[in-house]
C-alpha positions in Angstrom: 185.5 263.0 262.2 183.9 261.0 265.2 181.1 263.2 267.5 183.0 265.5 269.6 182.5 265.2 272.9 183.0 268.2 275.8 186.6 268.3 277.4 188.0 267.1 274.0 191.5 269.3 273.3 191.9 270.2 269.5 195.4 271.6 268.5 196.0 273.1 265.1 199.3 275.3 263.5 198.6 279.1 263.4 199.8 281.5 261.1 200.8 284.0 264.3 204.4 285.5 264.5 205.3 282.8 267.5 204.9 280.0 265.0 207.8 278.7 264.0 209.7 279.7 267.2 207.2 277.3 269.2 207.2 274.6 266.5 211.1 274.5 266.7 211.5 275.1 270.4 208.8 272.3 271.5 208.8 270.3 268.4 205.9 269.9 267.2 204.0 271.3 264.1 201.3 272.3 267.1 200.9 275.9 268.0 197.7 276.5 269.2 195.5 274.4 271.5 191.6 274.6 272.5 188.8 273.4 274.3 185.7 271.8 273.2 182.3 272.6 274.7 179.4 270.7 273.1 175.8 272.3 274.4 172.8 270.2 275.4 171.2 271.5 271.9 174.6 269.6 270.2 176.1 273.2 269.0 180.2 272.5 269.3 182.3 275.7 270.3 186.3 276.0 271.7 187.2 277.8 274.5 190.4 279.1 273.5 193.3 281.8 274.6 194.0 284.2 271.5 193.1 287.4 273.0 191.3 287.7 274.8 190.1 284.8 276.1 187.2 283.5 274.1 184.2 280.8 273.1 184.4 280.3 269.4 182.2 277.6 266.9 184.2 274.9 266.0 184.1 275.4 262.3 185.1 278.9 262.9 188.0 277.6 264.9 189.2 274.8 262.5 189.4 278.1 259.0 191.2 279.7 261.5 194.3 276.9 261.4 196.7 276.9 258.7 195.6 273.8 255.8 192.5 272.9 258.1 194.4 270.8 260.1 193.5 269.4 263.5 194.2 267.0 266.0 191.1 265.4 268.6 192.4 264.3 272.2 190.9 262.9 274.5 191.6 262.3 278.3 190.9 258.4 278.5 187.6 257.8 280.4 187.4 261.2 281.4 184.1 261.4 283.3 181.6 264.3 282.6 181.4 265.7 285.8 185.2 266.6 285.1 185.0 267.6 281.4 181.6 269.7 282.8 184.1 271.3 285.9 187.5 271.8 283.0 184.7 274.0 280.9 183.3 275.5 284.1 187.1 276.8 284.9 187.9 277.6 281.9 184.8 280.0 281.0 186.1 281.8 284.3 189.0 283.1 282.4 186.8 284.1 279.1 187.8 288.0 278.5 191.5 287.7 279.9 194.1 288.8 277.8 196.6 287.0 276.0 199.8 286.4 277.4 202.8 287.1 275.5 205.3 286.5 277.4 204.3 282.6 278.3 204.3 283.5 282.1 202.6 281.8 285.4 200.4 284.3 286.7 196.6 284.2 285.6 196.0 287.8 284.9 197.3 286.9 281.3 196.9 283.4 279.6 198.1 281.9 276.4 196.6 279.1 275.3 198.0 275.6 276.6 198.3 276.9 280.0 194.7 277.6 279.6 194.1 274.2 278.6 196.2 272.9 282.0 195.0 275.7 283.9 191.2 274.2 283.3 191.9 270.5 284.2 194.2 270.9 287.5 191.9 273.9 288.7 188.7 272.3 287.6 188.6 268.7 288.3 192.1 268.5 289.4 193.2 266.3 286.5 196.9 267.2 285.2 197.3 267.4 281.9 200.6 268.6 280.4 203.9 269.3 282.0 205.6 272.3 283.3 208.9 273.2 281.4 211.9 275.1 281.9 212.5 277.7 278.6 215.5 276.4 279.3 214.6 272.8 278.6 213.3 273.8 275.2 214.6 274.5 271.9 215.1 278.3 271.8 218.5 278.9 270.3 216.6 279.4 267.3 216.7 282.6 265.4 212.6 282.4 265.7 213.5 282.3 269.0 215.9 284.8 269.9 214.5 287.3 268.0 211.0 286.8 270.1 212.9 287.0 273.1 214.6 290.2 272.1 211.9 291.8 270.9 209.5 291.6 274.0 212.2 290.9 276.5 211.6 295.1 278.0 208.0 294.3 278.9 208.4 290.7 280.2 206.9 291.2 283.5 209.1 288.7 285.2 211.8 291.4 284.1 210.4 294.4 284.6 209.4 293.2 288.3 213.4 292.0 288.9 214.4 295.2 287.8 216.3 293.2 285.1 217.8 296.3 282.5 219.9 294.9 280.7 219.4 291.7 278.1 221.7 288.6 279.5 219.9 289.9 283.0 216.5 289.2 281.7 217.3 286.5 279.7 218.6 284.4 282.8 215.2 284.6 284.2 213.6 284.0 281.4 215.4 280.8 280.8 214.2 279.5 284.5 210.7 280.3 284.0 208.5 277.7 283.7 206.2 276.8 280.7 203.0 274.4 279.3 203.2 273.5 275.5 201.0 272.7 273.3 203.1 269.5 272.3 203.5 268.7 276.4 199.7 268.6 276.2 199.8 266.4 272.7 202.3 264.2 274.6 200.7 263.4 277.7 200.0 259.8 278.0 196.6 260.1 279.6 195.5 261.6 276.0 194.2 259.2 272.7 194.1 260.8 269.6 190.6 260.3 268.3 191.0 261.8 265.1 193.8 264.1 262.9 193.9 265.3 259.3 197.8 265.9 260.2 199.5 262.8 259.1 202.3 261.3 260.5 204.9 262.6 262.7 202.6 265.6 263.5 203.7 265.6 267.4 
């Protein structure tokens, strides 16, 4: 593996119930994204959104993956100013809960809306794209059985007054969403290194 460098994105698979319904519904073996932070005494963390919000070493973070596996981005030329403003914003949302429910507010965060979240607040870079659920893959049984078990407390939901299933479901589906595998995707990334093989986005 080359030196790391801060504002480097890693991505990994996870063992985590959501697995397999965000593998099949973005497609992508990539279910968890992060953040890297390298200190001026060379010590390499990730910022990452698990619940809460967190700063972990990178070792720690790569066990923590399913086989080891991980994939290094990097925005192309990305100055250090910005990758020193992504970490900036993103250590403002260290101790926020995990979002479950893949929503847009900010009081909750999963972890590739952190990863966007950081770059378009921070130095104003996009990175990723927003989604419609409805755009993805989710008439999966992974999926649908996700949707139905959480679909009560969905916020979304709960603030629509939505009491019945297809009625929250219909606002799910409109609700808009950043992948891991929009982030993989994004043209302005280069892989700089991955232990995934082929075909891993």
């Amino acid at each position: 593996m080359p030196p790391l460098k801060t504002g480097d994105i890693v991505f990994q698979t996870t063992s985590g119930r959501a697995r397999e319904a965000i593998m099949l519904a973005s497609g992508t073996q990539y279910t968890h994204v992060g953040l890297v932070e390298v200190d001026a005494r060379g010590r390499i963390a990730v910022i990452e959104a698990v619940g809460p919000v967190r700063a972990v070493p990178f070792d720690r973070w790569v066990r923590a993956g399913l086989g080891k596996h991980v994939t290094v981005k990097r925005i192309k030329g990305l100055a250090e100013a910005d990758a020193a403003a992504a970490i900036a914003k993103a250590r403002t949302y260290i101790g926020r809960p995990y979002d479950h429910f893949y929503y847009e507010t900010r009081d909750q965060i999963y972890c590739s809306e952190l990863i966007h979240a950081a770059f378009k607040e921070g130095p104003g870079i996009s990175v990723g794209v927003e989604e419609r659920v409805s755009d993805l893959n989710i008439d999966t049984a992974a999926a649908q059985a996700l949707i139905r078990e959480r679909w009560r407390a969905h916020p979304l939901c709960k603030a629509k007054r939505a009491e019945s299933f297809k009625a929250c479901y219909g606002l799910i589906l409109d609700q808009t969403l950043v992948t891991p595998a929009s982030i993989a995707r994004d043209g302005k990334l280069e892989t700089v290194y991955t232990n995934f093989g082929k075909g891993a986005e």
